[in-house]
N, C-alpha and C positions, 0 to 999 in steps of 0.2 A: 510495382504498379507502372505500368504502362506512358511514357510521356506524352500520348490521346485524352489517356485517362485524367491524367493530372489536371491535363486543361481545360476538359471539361469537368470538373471537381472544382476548380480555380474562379470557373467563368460563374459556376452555380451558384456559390459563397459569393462572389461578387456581386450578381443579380439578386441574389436576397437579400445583402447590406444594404445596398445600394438604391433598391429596391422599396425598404423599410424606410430610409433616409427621404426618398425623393416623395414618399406617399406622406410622413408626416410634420412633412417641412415647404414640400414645395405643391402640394394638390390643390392648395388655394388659391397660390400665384399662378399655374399654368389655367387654373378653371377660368381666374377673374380674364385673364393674357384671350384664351378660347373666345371667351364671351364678347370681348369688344372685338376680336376679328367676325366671328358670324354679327357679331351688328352694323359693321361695315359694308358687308354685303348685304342685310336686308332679313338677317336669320334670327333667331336667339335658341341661346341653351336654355334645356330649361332648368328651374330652380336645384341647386347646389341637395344635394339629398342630406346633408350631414355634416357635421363644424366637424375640422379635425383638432386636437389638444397636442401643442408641440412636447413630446419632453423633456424635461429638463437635461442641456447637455448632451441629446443624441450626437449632435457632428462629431462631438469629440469620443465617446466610446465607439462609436462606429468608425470612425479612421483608425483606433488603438486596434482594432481586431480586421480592420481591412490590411492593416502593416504586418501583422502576423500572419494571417495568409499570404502574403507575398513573400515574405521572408521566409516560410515554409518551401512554398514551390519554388524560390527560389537557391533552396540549398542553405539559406543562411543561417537556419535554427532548423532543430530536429521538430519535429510534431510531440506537443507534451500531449503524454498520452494520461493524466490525470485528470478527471472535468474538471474537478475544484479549483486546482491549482489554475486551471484556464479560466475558470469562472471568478477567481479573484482577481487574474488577473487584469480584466473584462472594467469586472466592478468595483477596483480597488479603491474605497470609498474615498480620500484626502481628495485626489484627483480626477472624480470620476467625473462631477460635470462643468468643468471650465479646467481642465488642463492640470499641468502636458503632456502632452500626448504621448505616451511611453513610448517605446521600443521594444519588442518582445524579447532581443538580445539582455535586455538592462533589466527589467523588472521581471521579467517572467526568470531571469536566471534566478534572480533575490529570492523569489514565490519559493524555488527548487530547493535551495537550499535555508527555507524558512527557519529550521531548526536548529540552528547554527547564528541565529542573531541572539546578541544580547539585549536582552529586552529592558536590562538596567541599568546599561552603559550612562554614565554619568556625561559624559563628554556630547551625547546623543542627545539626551534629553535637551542638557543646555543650548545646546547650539540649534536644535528646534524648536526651542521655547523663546527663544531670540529672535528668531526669525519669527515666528509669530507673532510677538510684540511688534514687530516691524509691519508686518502685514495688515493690522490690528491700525495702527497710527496712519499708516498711509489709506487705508479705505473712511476711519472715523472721521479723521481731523480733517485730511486733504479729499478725498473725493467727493464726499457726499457734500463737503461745505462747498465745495465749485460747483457741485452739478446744481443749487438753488441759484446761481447765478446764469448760468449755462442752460437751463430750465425755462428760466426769465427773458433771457436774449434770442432763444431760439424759438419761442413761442410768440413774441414780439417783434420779428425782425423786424417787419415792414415800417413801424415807428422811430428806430435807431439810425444814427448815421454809423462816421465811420469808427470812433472810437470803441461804442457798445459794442461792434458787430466783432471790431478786432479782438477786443477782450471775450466777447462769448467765445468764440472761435480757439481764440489758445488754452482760454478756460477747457473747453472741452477736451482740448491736446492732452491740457495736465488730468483732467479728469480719466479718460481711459486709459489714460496709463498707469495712474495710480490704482485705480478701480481693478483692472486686470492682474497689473504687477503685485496687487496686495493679496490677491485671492491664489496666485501661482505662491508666493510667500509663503500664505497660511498653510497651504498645503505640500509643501516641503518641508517645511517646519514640523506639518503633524506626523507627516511620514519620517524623518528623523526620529522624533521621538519611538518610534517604534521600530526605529534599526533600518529602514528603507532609505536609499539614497534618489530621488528623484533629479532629472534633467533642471536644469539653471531653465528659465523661462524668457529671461530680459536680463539684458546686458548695457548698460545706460541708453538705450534707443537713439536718445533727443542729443546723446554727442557723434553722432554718425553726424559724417562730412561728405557723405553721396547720400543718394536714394537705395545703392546694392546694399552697401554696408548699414546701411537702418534693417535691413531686414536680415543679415546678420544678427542683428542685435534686439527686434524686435519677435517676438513672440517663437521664436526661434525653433520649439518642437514642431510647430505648422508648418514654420517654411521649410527646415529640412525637411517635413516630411511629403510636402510637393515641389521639394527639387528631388527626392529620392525615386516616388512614386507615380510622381508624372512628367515633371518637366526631362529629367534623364530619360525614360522610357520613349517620349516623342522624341527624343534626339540630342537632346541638350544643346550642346554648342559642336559637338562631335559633327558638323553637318556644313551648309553653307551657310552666310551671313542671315539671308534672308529667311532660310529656315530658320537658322537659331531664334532673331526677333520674333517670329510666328509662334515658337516655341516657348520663349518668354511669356507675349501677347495671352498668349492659350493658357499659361498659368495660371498669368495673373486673373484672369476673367472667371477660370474656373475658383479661384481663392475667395476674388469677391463673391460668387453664386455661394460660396460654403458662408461663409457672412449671415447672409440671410436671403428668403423669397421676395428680393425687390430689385428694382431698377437701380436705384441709389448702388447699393452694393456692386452690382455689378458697374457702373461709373465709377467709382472707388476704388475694384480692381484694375479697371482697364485704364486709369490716371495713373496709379502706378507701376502698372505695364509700361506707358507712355516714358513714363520719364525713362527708365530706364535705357529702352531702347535709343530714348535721343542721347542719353547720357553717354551712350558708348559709342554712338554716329559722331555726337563733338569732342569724345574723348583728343584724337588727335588735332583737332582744331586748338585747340585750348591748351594743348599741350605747345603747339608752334605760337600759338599768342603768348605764352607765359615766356617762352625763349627768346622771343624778339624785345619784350619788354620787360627782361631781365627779373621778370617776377621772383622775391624770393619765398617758393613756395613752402617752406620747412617753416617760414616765420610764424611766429604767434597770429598777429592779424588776418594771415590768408588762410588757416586754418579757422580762425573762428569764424570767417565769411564765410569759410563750405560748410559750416556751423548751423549757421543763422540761414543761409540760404535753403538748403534742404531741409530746415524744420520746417520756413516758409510754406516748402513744396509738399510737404506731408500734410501740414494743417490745414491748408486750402481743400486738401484729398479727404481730411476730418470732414468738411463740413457736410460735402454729398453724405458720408457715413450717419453722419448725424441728423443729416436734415428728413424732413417728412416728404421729399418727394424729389424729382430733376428740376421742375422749374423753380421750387422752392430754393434749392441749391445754388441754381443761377440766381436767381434775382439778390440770395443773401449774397453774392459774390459780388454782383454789379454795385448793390446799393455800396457797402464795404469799400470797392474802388471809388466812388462818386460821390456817397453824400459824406464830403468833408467837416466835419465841428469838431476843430482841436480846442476850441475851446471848453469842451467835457473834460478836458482833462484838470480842470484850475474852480470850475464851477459844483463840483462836488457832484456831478450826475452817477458817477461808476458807485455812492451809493445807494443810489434807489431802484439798483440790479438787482436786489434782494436782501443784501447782507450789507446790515449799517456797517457804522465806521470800527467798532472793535469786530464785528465779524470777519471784517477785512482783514484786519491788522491780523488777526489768530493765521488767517489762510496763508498770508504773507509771511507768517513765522515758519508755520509749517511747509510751503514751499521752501523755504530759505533751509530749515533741514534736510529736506528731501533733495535739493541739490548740493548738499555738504556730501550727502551719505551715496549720491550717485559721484561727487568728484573722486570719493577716495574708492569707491568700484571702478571709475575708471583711471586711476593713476597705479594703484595697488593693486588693480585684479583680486580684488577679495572681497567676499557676502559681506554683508553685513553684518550677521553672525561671525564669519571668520575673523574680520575685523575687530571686535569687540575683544571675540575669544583671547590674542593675544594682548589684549589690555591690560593694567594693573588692576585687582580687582574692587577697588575703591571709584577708579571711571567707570566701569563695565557696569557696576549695580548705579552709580550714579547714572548714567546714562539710561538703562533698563527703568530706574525708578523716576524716571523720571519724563521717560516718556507713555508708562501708564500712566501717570498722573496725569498725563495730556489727555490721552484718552478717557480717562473719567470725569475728567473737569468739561474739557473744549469738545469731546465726544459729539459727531452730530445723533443723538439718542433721544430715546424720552417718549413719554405721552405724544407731546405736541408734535413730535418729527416724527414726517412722512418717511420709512425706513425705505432706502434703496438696494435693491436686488444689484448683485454684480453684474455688469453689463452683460458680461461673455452667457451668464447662464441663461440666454434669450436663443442661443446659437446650439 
C-alpha cells in the first residue's frame, strides 16, 4: 500500500474515533458553548433535538485503539489480521473502562500469544489477588469515606472558612487518588490472575518533588500516551523554547478537554500546563539561588519542601477538577486564602463534615496505611503485591487477613450507603 493511501486510511480511522468521542462526550458542551454565543448576538438555537448518554469509559478505549493505529502506520506493530484477537483487545474487559490505557506492543502481543498463558499459575493468581485486596481497601475504606466529607465541603463552600475548605480540598487530593489508584489495582490484579501483565498506573504521585515528575508518576498510561501521541508529534522540545512551551501548553489543554466537556477541566489542564512551563523558565533561577545560599539541596528538609510545595500546586489544580464551575472554583479559592478560623481546629467543627469522630479516626487509619504502603513503593520500588510476595508467610496472610477484615467491618457499604461510582468511569 501506497504511503497516500496509508494516510488517508490513517486520517479515516482517526475521524471516526474521534469523531464517535467528540459526538458522545462533547455535543452537549459545544450545543450549550453555540447557544450563548448566538444569544450574545440577538440569535437562538433552537431546542437541543436529543439527550446524548455518555458511555461508560469511551476516552479510554477510544485512545487504546486510536494508539494502535498509529503504531500501525507507524511501522511499530504489524496489523493483526485477527478481528477477535483485536476485538479483545479493544474490549479487554479488567481495563476497559477506567484504564490503562494499553499499548498494542504489550497487550495485543499477550492476546497473540494467548495460548501459551498459564492459566493456573499459582504465583499469578496470588499476586492478583493481592493486589485486588489492595484495590478493594483503598476504594472501601479510604475513598468513598473522604468523598462524604469532600461531598459535604464542596457542596457548602460558601458557609466554611479556611480550615473546612483546606480539609475538603486535600480530602479530595486523597480521594481521586485512591478512587482511581484502587480501580487501576483492581484491574491488574484481575488481569494477573489470568496471566495478563497490565502497565503500573501510579507510582506514589503525591511524593513528586516538581509538577513534571507528578506526572511521571501520576496516571502514567495517559501521560505517556500524550507525550507519545501528541506532544512529540507537535514538536516536543526538538524545536525552539517557545515552541516547546506552546507544545506543552497544547497538551496540557488537550488532557484537560479528554477530562471531561467543561470549562473547569480545561482550567485544570491549562494550570498544569502553567506550572510547568514556569517551572522550567525559574528552573535556572533557583538553581543560582540555591548556589549563592549554599542550599543543601540533597538534605531531607529541602526535598520534603519540593514535597509539600507541588502537592500544594496540584491540589489547588484539584479543586477547578472538582468544583461545579470557574467561579465556583475561584471563590472556593479566595474564601480558603481569606476567611481565617484556626480555631476549627480545637473546637471540634472537622466533625460535622460528615463523619463523627470514629468515622474520622477509621479514615485516619487507613490514610496512615496507605502512606506506609506508598513509602515502601517508593523506597523499594515494589507493588504492593511484590512487597508482600517476598514476605514470610505468617505477615503476608496476616497482612491480607487483615485488611479484609477492614474491608468488611469499616467497608463504606450497606443499605444506608449511597455507593460511589469510580470517578474515572464518568470520563
Amino acid at each position: 500500500m501506497c504511503k497516500t493511501h496509508r494516510r488517508w486510511m490513517l486520517g479515516g480511522s482517526l475521524l471516526f474515533n474521534l469523531g464517535l468521542l467528540f459526538f458522545f462526550k462533547y455535543f452537549d458542551f459545544f450545543w450549550e458553548a453555540w447557544g450563548k454565543v448566538f444569544s450574545m448576538v440577538g440569535g437562538r438555537l433552537p431546542d437541543k433535538p436529543f439527550d446524548v448518554l455518555l458511555p461508560v469509559g469511551i476516552s479510554f478505549y477510544t485512545f487504546q485503539a486510536l494508539g494502535y493505529m498509529l503504531d500501525v502506520y507507524r511501522g511499530k506493530i504489524e496489523p493483526e489480521k485477527n478481528f477477535f484477537r483485536y476485538a479483545l483487545f479493544v474490549s479487554f474487559f479488567p481495563q476497559l473502562v477506567a484504564g490503562p490505557i494499553e499499548r498494542s506492543d504489550r497487550l495485543l502481543r499477550q492476546i497473540h500469544f494467548i495460548e501459551r498463558i498459564d492459566v493456573w499459575n499459582y504465583d499469578n493468581i496470588a499476586h492478583g489477588l493481592m493486589q485486588m485486596v489492595w484495590g478493594l481497601f483503598q476504594k472501601m475504606v479510604i475513598a468513598d469515606r473522604v468523598a462524604v466529607i469532600v461531598d459535604t465541603v464542596f457542596g457548602n463552600y460558601y458557609i466554611y472558612g479556611t480550615v473546612p475548605l483546606v480539609i475538603g480540598a486535600v480530602g479530595f487530593a486523597l480521594q481521586v487518588y485512591c478512587d482511581f489508584a484502587s480501580y487501576s489495582s483492581i484491574a491488574i490484579g484481575a488481569a494477573k490472575v489470568m496471566g495478563f501483565d497490565l502497565m503500573e498506573n501510579f507510582d506514589t504521585p503525591y511524593f513528586a518533588r516538581s509538577i513534571s515528575e507528578f506526572w511521571h508518576r501520576w496516571h502514567i498510561s495517559l501521560s505517556s500516551w500524550f507525550r507519545d501521541y501528541v506532544y512529540i508529534p507537535l514538536g516536543g522540545n526538538r524545536c525552539s523554547r517557545l515552541r516547546k512551551y506552546l507544545n506543552l501548553f497544547l497538551t496540557f489543554v488537550v488532557s484537560g478537554f479528554w477530562h471531561g466537556a467543561g470549562w473547569t477541566f480545561l482550567a485544570w489542564g491549562m494550570l498544569h500546563g502553567t506550572y510547568q512551563i514556569v517551572g522550567d523558565l525559574t528552573k535556572g533561577c533557583r538553581q543560582k539561588v540555591n548556589a549563592f545560599l549554599h542550599t543543601k539541596t540533597e538534605s531531607f528538609s529541602y526535598k520534603a519542601a519540593q514535597t509539600v510545595i507541588t502537592f500544594a500546586l496540584v491540589d489547588v489544580a484539584w479543586i477547578f477538577f472538582r468544583a461545579g464551575g470557574i467561579r465556583v472554583s475561584l471563590d472556593y479559592c479566595v474564601r480558603m486564602a481569606t476567611k481565617w478560623d484556626p480555631w476549627s481546629l480545637f473546637n471540634e467543627e472537622v466533625y460535622s463534615l460528615g463523619l463523627n469522630r470514629f468515622e474520622c479516626n477509621i479514615l485516619a487509619a487507613g490514610t496512615a496505611v496507605l502512606l506506609l504502603v506508598d513509602l515502601v513503593r517508593y523506597k523499594k520500588r515494589q507493588t504492593f503485591s511484590e512487597f508482600l510476595a517476598e514476605q514470610c508467610i505468617w505477615f503476608r496472610w496476616g497482612v491480607l487477613l487483615a485488611m479484609l477484615a477492614a474491608i468488611l467491618v469499616f467497608g463504606m457499604y450497606g443499605i444506608q450507603f449511597d455507593s460511589k461510582q469510580f470517578i474515572y468511569f464518568q470520563f
